[in-house]
C-alpha positions in Angstrom: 0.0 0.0 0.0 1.5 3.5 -0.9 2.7 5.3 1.7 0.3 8.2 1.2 -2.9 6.0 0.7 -2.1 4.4 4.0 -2.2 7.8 5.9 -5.3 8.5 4.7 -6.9 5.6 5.7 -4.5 5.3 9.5 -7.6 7.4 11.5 -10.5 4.5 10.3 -7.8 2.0 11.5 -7.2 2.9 14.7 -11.0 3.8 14.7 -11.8 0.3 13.9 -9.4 -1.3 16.3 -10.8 0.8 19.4 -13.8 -0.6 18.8 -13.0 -4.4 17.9 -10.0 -4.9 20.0 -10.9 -2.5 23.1 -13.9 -2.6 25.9 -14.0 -1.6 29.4 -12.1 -4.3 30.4 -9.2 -4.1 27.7 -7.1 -1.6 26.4 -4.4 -1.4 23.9 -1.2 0.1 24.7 0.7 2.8 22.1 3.0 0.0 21.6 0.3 -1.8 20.4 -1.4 0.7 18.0 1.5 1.1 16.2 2.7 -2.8 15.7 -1.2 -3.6 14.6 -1.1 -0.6 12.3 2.4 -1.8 11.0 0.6 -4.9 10.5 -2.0 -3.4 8.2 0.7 -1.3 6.1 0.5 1.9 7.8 3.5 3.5 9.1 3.1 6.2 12.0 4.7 7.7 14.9 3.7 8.5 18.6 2.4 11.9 18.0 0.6 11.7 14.9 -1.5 9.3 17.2 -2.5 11.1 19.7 -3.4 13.6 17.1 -6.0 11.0 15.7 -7.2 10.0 19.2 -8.0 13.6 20.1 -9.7 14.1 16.5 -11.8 10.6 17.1 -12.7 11.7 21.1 -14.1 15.7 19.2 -16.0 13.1 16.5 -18.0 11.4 19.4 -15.8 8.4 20.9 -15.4 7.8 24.4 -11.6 6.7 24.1 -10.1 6.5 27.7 -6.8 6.4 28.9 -4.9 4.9 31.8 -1.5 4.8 33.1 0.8 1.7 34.6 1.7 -1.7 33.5 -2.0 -2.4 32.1 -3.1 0.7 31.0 -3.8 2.1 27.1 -6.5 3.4 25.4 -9.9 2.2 25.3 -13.3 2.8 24.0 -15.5 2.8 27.2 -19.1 3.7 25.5 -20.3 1.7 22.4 -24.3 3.0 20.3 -25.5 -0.7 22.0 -24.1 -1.7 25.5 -23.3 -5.3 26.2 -26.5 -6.3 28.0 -28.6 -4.7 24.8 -26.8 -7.1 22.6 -27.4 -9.7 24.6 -31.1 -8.8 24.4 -31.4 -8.5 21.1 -29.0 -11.9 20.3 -31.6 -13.6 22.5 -34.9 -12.3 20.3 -33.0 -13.3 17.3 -32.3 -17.2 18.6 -35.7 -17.4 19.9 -37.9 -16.0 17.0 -39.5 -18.5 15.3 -40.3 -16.9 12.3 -36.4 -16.5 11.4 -34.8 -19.6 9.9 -31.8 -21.1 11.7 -29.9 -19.9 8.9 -30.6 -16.1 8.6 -30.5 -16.5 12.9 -27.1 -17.1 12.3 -26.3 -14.5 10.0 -28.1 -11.7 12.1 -26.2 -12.9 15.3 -22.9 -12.7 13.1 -23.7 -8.8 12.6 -24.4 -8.2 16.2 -21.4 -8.9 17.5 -19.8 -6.8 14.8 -21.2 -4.1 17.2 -19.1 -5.6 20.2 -15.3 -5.8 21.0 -14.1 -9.0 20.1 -13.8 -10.1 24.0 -17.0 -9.3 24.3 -18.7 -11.0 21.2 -17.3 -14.2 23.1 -20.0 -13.2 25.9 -22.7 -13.3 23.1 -21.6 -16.8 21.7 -22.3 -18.3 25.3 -25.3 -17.2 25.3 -28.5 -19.7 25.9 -29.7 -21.1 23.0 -33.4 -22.0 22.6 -33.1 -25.8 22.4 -34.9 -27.5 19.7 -36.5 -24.3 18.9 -38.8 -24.9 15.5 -38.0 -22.3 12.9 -39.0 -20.9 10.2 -38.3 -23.3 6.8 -39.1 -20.3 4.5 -35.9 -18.5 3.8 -37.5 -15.6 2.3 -39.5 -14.3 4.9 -36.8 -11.6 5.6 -36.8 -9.9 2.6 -40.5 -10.2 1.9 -41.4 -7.9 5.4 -39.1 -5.5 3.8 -41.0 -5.7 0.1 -44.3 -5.4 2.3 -43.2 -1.9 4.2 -41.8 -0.5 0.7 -45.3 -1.3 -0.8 -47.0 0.5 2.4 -44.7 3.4 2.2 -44.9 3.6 -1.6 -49.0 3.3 -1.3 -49.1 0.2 -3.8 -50.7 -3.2 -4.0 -48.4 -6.4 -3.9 -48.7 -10.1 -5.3 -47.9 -13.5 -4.0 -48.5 -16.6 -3.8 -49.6 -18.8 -1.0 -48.8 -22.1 0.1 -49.2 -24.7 2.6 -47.3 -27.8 3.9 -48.1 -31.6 2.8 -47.7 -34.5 4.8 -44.8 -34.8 2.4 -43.3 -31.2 3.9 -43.1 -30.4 0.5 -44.9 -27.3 -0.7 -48.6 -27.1 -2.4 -49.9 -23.7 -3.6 -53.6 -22.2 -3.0 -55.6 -21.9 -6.2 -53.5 -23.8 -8.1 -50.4 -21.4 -7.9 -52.9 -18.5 -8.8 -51.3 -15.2 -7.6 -52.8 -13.2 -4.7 -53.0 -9.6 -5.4 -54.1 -7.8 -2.5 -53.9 -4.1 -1.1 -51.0 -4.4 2.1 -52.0 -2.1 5.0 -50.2 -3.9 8.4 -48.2 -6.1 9.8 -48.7 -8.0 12.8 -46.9 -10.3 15.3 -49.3 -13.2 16.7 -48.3 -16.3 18.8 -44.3 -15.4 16.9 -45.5 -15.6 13.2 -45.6 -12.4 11.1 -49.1 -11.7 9.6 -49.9 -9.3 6.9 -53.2 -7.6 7.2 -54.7 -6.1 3.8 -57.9 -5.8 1.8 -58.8 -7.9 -0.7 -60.9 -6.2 -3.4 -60.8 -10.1 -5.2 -63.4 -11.7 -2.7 -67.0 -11.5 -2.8 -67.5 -9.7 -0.9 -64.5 -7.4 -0.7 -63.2 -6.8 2.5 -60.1 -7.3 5.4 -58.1 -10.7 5.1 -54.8 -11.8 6.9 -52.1 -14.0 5.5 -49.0 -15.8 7.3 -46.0 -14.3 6.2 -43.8 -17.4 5.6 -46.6 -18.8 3.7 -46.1 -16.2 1.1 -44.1 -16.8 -2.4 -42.8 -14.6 -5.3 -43.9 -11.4 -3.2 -43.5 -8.5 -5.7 -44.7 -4.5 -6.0 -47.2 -3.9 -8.5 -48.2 -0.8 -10.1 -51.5 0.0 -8.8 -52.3 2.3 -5.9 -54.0 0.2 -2.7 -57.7 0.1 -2.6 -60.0 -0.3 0.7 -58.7 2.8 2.2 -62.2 3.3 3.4 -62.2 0.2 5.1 -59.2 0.9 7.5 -60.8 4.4 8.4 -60.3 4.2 12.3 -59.2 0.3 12.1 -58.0 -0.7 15.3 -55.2 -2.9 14.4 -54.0 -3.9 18.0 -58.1 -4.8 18.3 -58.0 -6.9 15.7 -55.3 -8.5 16.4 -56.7 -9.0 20.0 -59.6 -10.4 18.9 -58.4 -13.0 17.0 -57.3 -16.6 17.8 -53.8 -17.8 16.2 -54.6 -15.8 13.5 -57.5 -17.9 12.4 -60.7 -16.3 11.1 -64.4 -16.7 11.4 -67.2 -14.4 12.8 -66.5 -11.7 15.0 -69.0 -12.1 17.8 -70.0 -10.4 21.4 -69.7 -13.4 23.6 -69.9 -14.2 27.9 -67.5 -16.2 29.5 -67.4 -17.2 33.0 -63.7 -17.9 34.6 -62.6 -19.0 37.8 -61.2 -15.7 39.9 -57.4 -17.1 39.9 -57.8 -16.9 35.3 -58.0 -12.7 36.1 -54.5 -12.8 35.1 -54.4 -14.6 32.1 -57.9 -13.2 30.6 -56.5 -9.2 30.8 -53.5 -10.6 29.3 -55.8 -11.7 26.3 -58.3 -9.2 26.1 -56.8 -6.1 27.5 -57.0 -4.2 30.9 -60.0 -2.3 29.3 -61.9 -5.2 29.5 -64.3 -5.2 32.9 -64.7 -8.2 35.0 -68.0 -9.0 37.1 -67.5 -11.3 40.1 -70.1 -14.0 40.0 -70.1 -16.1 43.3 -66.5 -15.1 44.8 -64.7 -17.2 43.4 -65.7 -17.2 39.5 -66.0 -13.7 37.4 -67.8 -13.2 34.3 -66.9 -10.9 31.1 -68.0 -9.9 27.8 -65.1 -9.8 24.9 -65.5 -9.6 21.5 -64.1 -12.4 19.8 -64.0 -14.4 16.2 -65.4 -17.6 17.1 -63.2 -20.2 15.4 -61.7 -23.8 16.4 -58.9 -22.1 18.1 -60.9 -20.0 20.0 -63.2 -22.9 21.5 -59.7 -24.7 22.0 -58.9 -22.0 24.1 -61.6 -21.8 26.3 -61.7 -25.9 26.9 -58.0 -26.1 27.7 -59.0 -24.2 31.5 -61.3 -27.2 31.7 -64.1 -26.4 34.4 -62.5 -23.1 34.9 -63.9 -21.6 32.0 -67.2 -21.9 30.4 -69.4 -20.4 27.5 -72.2 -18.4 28.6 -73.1 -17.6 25.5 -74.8 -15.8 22.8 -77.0 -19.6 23.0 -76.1 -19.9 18.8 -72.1 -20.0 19.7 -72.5 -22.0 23.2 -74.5 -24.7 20.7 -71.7 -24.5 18.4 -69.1 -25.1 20.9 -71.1 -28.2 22.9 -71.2 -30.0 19.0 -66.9 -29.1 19.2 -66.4 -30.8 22.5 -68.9 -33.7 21.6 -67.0 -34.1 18.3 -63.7 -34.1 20.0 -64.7 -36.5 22.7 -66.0 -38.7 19.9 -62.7 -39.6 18.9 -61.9 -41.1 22.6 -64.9 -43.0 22.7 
């Protein structure tokens, strides 16, 4: 490297090695600097150094310095401290909807953002054993085509597939694409959900699809239609009143729960929500819900803690689902 090209690029060197060789807990001496910089082909002497460490502290980094036997420079404040990263290394492990694969790669970038000793720290961190993860490698970049479609006002197609017995993968209406108007995302029981209108279906109206169930995602042309039907759309409602995701009709419906379920019912529904103590020990509440499979699986895993009230059209319909579900026992 010439002589002259190497200067100009010494300050982002020694900017570089503060941050990957250097925490609170290591330092590198002046000794140091300049043998690692020798290393990388730039030649430079004492004070030129502390020139570039003063010009790096007035750019924004906390470089500290010590004296004695184990002192030198290091940087002592990094954008993400070490207990963030270990936050966020632990989201990425543990999210479902990210294959093992793209886990990997995230985790790879996150501890470009510690020292080197301390990216050590992250590699020891807990994995989430036998964790089930996503097998759709795309998923990634298809939230990002999603948001540019929202941002940019414009429809998007897909197509949408389910798995076989044979975990191999069979498209919806014969491999017919999807084109639908994208207005939200939304994180359910750890999948990714896009919520958007559908101007296809008769009639028209407000659909949800899984995210990793979505293929060839693309930007179309056209503007998004169903504006109208988002006017005031509480999108953390929605998402509240649904079960796994899984639609059917959207009904007011009683339920009566045993007190100690208080808990677990606001966590559902929302604090908003009121609760009516019926006999001490048992409360009652309205929701609004869409009455689907899942939701009637829900209220029969609390056993003879919970039970329908009603309206009496949806407490028939979930006596036939536990009559059908005993069936197969008997």
């Amino acid at each position: 490297m010439p002589k002259s090209e190497g200067q100009k690029l010494k300050l982002l060197y020694l900017a570089d090695l503060l941050r990957r060789e250097t925490d609170e807990d290591h330092a590198l001496s002046m000794g140091d600097i300049l043998s690692r910089l020798e290393e990388l082909g730039v030649h430079a002497e004492r004070k030129s150094i502390y020139d570039d460490l003063r010009a790096l502290e007035d750019y924004g980094m906390d470089i500290i310095a010590t004296r004695g036997r184990a002192g030198g420079y290091q940087l002592a404040h990094r954008e993400f401290e070490l207990p963030e990263l270990k936050l966020l290394v632990d989201a990425v492990q543990s999210s479902k909807f990210l294959s093992v694969k793209k886990s990997r790669e995230l985790i790879r970038k996150l501890e470009g953002l510690a020292s080197r000793w301390e990216a050590q720290s992250l590699q020891r961190q807990v994995y989430a054993v036998g964790r089930v993860k996503s097998m759709n490698e795309s998923i990634y970049y298809s939230i990002d085509t999603i948001h540019t479609a929202i941002s940019q006002d414009r429809q998007i197609a897909f197509r949408y597939f389910e798995w076989t017995m044979e975990k191999t993968v069979r498209y919806r209406r014969d491999g017919q694409l999807y084109e639908r108007s994208p207005y939200a995302l939304v994180w359910d029981d750890e999948n990714y959900y896009l919520v958007a209108y559908d101007h296809t279906a008769p009639p028209p109206g407000i659909r949800h699809y899984r995210v990793d169930k979505m293929a060839n995602l693309s930007v179309l042309e056209a503007p998004r239609l169903g504006k109208a039907a988002f006017d005031g759309f509480d999108m953390a409602q929605y998402a509240k009143q649904m079960f796994g995701m899984f639609g059917g009709a959207q009904q007011d419906v009683e339920l009566r729960f045993a007190a100690r379920l208080a808990g677990v019912v606001l966590d559902r529904f929302g604090k908003e929500v009121t609760l009516l103590p019926d006999g001490g020990s048992f409360f009652r509440v309205h929701v609004q819900a869409v009455v689907s499979p899942q939701f009637m699986g829900w209220v029969a895993g609390f056993g003879t803690d919970a039970k329908l009230l009603g309206p009496p059209a949806v407490v028939r319909e979930y006596t036939a689902f536990c009559r059908e579900m005993l069936a197969q026992y008997e």
